[in-house]
N, C-alpha and C positions, 0 to 999 in steps of 0.2 A: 294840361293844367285845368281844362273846361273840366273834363272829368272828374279827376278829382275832387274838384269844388263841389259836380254833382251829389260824385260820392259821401262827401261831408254832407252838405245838403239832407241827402236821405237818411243817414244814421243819427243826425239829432233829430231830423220828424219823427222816428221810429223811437229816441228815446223819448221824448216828450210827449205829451196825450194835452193837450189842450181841455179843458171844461171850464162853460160858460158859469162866472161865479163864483168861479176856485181858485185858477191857475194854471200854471203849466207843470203838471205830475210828470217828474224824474220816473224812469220805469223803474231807476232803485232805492226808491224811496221808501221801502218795506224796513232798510237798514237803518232809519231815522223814528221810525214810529212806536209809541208803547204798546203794546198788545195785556190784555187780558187771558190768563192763560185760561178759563172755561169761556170764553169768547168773545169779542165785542161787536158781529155782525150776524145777521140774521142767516144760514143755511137751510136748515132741513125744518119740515113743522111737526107739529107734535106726535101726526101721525106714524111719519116716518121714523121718528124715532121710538116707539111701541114697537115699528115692526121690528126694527132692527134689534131690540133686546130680546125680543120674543124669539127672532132667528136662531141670535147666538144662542139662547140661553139651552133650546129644543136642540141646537146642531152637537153642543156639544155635550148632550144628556144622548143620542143618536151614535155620536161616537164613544163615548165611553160606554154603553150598553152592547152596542154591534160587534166595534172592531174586537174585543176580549170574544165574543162569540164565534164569529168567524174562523179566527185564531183559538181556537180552544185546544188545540194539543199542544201550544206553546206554553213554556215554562212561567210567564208573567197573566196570561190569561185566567186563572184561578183565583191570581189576589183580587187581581181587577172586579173578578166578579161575584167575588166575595165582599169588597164595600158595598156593592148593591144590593144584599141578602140575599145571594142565590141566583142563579141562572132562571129560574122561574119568574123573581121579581123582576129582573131585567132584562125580560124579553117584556114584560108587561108594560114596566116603565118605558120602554124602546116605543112601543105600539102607541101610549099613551102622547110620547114626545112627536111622533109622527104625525099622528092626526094633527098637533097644536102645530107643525110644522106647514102641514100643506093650507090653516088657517089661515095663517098668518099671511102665509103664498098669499091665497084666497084674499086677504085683507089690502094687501100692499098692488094686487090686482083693481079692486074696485076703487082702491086711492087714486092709483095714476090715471086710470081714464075715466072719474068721474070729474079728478081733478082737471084733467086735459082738457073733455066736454064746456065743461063749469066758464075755465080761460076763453076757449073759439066762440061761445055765446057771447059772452062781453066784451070779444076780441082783444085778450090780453094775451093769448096765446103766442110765445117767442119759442119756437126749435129752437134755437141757440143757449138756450137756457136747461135743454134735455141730456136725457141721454144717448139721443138719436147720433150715432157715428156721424161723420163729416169727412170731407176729403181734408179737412183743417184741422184736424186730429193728426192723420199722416203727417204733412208739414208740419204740425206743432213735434211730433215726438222726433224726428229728423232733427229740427233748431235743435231740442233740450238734448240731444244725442252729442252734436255738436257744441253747444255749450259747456255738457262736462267734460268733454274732449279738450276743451280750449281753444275751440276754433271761431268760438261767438261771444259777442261781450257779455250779453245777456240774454236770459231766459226768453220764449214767447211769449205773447199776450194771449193766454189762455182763456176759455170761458170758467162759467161755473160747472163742469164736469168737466176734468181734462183727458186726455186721450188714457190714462194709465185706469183711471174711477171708470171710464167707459168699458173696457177690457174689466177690470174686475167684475163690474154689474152683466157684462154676455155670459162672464165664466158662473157666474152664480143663474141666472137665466138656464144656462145647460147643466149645469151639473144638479140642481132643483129638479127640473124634470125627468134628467136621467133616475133620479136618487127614487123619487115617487113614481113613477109609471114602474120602474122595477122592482119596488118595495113593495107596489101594490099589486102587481103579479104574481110576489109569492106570499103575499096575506091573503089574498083571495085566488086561489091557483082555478079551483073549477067557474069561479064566475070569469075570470080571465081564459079561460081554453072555451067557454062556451062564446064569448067575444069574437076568439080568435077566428071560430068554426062560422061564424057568421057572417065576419066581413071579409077575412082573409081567405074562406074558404072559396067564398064566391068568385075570387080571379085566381085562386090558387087551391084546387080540391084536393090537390095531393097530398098536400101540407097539412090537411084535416085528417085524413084518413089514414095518415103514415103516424104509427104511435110515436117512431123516432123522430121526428119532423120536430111535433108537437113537446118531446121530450126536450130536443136540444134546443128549444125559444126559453123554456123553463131555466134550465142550466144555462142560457146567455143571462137571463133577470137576476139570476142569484150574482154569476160574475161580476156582470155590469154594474149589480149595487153596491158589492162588497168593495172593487176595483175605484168606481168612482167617488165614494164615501174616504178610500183610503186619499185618494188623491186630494180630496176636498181636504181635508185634514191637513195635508202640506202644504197646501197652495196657502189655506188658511193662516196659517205659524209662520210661514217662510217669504212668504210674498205678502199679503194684505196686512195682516198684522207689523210687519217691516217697514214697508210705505207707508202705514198710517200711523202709527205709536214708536215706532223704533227709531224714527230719525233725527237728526240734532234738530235741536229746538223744540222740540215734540215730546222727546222723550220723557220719562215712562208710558205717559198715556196720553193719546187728543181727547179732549172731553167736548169734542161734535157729536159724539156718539148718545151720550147723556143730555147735554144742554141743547142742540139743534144749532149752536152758535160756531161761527167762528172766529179765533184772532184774525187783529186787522194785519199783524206781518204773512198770515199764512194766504189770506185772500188774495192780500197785494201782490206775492211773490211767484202764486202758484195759479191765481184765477182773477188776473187783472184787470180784463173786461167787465167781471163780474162786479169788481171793486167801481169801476166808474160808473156802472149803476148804481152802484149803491150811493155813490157820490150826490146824482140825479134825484136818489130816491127819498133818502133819509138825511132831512136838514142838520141835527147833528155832527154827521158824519164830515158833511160839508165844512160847517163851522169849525171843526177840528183840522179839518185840513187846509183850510183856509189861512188859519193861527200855525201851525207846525211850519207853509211854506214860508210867510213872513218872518218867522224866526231863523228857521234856516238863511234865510236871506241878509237877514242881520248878521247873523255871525260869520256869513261870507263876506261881508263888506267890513264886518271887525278886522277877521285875519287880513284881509288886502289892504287893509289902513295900518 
């Protein structure tokens, strides 16, 4: 019987989230709240959201230029690149998307650790608010596994990056690099083989002096860029674009990508930790949930009367 009690015990702490000021937040309190569909809480800042058009916009000027190229004795490859005027313009357009590609890289580089630097000087710096993995990613995706399974009442208390955004941001990390160190291989093939001859010859002379050697790193760049671009492509359509636009209450579009904002059901639901900062953060917020609990409470104590 002690048990048990425990057991109760622990599953209403874990629903309920105490904040000083506010109340006691239901963890499913996301299903009571009105959302704004271009956002009611602060996410990304302005920076990030430049990079992130700038990404799309060059990724997929990159694949409609490439993947038609690559593919050029297939039977769709031709129209393809014939909207572009011609295989000449869009190898040009390709080179031109590239460069504002690896910018942008370039740009969302200097953001995060300027931005990082900027926090640990003023000591506002929180990991827990990054996209730095965690051993609480693992348990988070395990619960939410469990959850749609049916085997948990409710979702985890996620941060602001949950274990699913943290996988997307490594897969975009590697396939970025893969895309440009191989792209740039074979835009610049003699300044890349005089590279190679430099650093890789020095623990590896054979490698320089074997034309095949040198031959078959060339033909892995072409592969690995054509191979990983196609991949990007899917992962793109079939997974990111799914999880972030496709799913009910979302759909057609999240406008985080645009506005930098998020609704307050999608915070609450999916990055609840992050929601209690915001609670802490922004007096607003508080006052709205302040009012939402008290109402709710009324209309509980209506129906029980």
């Amino acid at each position: 019987m002690t048990a048990i009690f425990t057991k109760c015990q622990s599953m209403a702490a874990d629903y309920y989230t105490e904040v000083e000021g506010v109340g006691r937040i239901p963890r499913d309190i996301y299903k009571h709240v009105t959302s704004n569909p271009y956002g009611d809480l602060p996410r990304y800042s302005p920076h990030i959201v430049i990079q992130h058009f700038i990404i799309f916009v060059t990724f997929m000027l990159l694949a409609g230029t490439g993947v038609p190229i690559y593919f050029s004795d297939l039977f769709w490859a031709h129209y393809v690149i014939s909207l572009f005027g011609g295989i000449d313009v869009a190898r040009q357009i390709h080179r031109i998307a590239a460069m504002a590609m690896m910018g942008a890289s370039a740009y969302h580089l200097i953001t995060v650790i300027g931005g990082t630097v900027s926090k640990l000087i003023k000591k506002e710096f929180d990991y827990k608010r990054t996209q730095i993995p965690r051993l609480k990613d693992l348990f988070d995706m395990i619960h939410d596994i469990r959850y749609f399974l049916g085997l948990e009442p409710q979702r985890p208390k996620m941060e602001k990056f949950m274990y699913k955004q943290k996988l997307h941001y490594l897969a975009i990390l590697y396939g970025s690099f893969v895309l440009m160190a191989a792209g740039s291989a074979l835009l610049f093939p003699d300044t890349v083989a005089k590279l190679f001859a430099e650093t890789v010859g020095k623990i590896w002379p054979q490698a320089v002096s074997s034309e095949s050697v040198s031959t078959f790193f060339q033909e892995l760049a072409r592969l690995m860029h054509a191979d990983e671009a196609v991949m990007a492509l899917i992962v793109l359509a079939f997974w990111h674009w799914t999880n972030v636009h496709f799913v009910p209450g979302r759909f057609p579009v999240q406008w985080t990508f645009l506005t930098g904002r998020i609704t307050r059901e999608h915070q609450i639901e999916e990055h609840f930790l992050e929601y209690i900062r915001n609670l802490k953060e922004i007096p607003e917020e508080r006052e709205y949930m302040r009012n939402l609990l008290k109402q709710l409470e009324t209309e509980s104590r209506q129906q029980e009367g």
